[in-house]
C-alpha positions in Angstrom: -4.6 21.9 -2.0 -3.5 20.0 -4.9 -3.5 16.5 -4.5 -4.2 14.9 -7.7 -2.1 11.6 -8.6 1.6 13.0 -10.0 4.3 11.2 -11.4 7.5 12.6 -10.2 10.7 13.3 -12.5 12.3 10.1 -11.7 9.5 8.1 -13.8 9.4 5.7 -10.6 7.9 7.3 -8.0 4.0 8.3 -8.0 1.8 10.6 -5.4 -1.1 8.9 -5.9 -5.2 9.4 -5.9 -7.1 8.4 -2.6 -6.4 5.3 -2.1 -7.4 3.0 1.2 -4.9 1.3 3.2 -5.6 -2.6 4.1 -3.1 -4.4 6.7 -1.1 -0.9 7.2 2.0 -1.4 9.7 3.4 1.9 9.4 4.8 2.5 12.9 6.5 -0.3 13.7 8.3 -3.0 11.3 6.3 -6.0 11.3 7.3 -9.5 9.7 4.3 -12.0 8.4 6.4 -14.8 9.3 9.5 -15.6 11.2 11.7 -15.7 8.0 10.7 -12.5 6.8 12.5 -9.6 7.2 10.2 -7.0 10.0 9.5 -4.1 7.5 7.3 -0.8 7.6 4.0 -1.6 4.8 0.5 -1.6 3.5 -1.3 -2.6 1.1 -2.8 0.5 -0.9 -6.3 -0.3 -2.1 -6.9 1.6 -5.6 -10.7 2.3 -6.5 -10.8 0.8 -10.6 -12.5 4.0 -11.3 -9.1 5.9 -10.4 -8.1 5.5 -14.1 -5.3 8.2 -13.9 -3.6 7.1 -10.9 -3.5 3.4 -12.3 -2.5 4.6 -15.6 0.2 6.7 -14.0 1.5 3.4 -11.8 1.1 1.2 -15.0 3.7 4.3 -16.7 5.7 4.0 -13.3 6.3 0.3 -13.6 7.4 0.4 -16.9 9.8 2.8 -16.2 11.5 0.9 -13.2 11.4 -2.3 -15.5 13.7 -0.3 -17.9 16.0 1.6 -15.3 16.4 -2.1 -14.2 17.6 -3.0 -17.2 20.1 -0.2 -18.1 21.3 -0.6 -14.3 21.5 -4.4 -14.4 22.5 -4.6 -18.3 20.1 -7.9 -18.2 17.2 -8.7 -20.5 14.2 -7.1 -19.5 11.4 -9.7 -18.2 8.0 -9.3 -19.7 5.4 -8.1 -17.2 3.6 -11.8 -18.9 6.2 -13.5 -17.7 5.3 -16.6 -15.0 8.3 -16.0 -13.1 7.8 -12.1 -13.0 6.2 -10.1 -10.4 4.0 -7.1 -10.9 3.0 -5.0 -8.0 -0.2 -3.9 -9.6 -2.5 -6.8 -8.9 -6.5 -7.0 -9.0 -8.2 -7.3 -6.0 -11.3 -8.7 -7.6 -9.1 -11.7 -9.1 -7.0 -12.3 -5.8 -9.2 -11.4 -3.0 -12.7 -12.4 -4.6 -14.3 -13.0 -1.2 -12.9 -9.9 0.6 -15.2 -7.0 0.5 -12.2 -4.3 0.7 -10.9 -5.6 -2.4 -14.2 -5.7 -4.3 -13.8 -3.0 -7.3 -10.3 -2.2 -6.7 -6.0 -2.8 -7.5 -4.0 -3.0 -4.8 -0.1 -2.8 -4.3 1.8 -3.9 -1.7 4.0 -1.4 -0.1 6.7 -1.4 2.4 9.8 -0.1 3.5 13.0 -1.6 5.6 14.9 1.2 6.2 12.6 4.2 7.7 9.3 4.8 8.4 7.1 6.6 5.9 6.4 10.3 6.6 2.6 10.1 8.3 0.5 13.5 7.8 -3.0 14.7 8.2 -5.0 17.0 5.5 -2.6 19.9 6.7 0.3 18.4 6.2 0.8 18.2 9.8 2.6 15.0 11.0 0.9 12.7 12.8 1.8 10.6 15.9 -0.7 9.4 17.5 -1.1 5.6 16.0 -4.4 5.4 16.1 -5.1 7.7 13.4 -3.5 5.5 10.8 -5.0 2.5 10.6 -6.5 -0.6 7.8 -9.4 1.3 6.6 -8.4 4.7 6.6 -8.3 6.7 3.4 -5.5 9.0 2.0 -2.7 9.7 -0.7 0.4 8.0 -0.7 3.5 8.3 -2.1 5.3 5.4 -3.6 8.4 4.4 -5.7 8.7 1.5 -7.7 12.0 -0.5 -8.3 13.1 -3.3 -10.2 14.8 -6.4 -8.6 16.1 -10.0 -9.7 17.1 -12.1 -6.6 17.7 -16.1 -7.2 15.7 -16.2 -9.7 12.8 -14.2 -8.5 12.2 -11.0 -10.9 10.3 -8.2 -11.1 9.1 -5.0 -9.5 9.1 -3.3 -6.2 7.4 -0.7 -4.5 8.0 1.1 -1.6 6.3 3.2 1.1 7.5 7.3 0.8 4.6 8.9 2.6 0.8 8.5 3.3 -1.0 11.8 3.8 -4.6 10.6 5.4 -7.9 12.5 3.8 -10.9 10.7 5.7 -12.0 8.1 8.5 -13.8 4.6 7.5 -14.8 1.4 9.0 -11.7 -0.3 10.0 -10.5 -3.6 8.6 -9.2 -6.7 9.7 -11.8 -7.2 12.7 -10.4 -4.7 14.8 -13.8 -4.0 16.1 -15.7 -2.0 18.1 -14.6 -2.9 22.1 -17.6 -0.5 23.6 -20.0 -2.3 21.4 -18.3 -5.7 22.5 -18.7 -4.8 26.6 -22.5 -3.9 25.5 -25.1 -5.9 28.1 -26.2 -6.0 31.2 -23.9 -4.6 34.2 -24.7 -7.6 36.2 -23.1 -9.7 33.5 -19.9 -8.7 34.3 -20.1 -9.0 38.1 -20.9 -12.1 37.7 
């Protein structure tokens, strides 16, 4: 099976390497806050060692940034610029004192309109919601997109697919609830 990272034709979208997904809501849309619009995402969690995949988003970005301009007929922002947002961040630089993050890029990831296409190793679909989950490891696809909205510029990405490789230690706290209900019997009749 060949999964290595691909860009597509379009220049925008990207199959990328293994990647780890942090604060995945892939099911069901899910909102942050009360103003947001509920949308399907993740973040994707790159390993800095994946030099081809991040070379390939890096190429990716660049090409949204110029469909956006021949599309929009606008100057093009610079990726420097303060106002300008790149999907490609550093997870070292943001999220110093989260362990997931250490050694790794991240993009954030989501879709309003449809659900991205959930599969296992065989390309079987999966349904079961416990099988995707923060922590679990596996390719996704992605498509990046330019945007300029009141004054807010930049890049987008959104959510295709996520075909999971391999189990880890989930994130976020989820937990362990056999390990929590651990103890003595009598504790609990009590």
């Amino acid at each position: 099976m060949n999964n290595q990272p691909k860009l597509f034709e379009s220049g925008v979208k990207v199959r990328t390497g293994e990647g780890r997904l942090s604060y995945a809501h892939l099911f069901e849309p899910h909102a942050v806050r009360e103003d947001q619009r509920p949308s399907y995402n993740t973040a994707l969690l790159i390993p800095k060692s994946d030099t081809e995949t991040l070379a390939i988003i890096r190429q990716a970005i660049e090409n949204a940034q110029e469909q956006g301009l021949e599309r929009k007929g606008g100057k093009k922002a610079a990726v420097s610029h303060p106002k300008f947002h790149n999907p490609l961040r550093d997870g070292d630089a943001e999220r110093p004192d989260d362990e997931a993050y250490e050694g790794m890029h991240f993009v954030n990831a989501k879709s309003y309109t449809s659900p991205p296409a959930l599969l296992n190793a065989k390309k079987e679909r999966i349904v079961d919601e416990t099988e995707i989950y923060s922590g679990c490891w596996g390719h996704a696809v992605i498509q990046f997109f330019a945007f300029d909205v009141s004054g807010n510029r930049g890049i987008g990405c959104g959510i295709n697919g996520f075909m999971k490789t391999k189990d880890d230690e989930p994130l976020a706290g989820a937990g362990n609830a056999a390990h929590d209900f651990d103890g003595d019997d009598d504790d609990f009749l009590n």
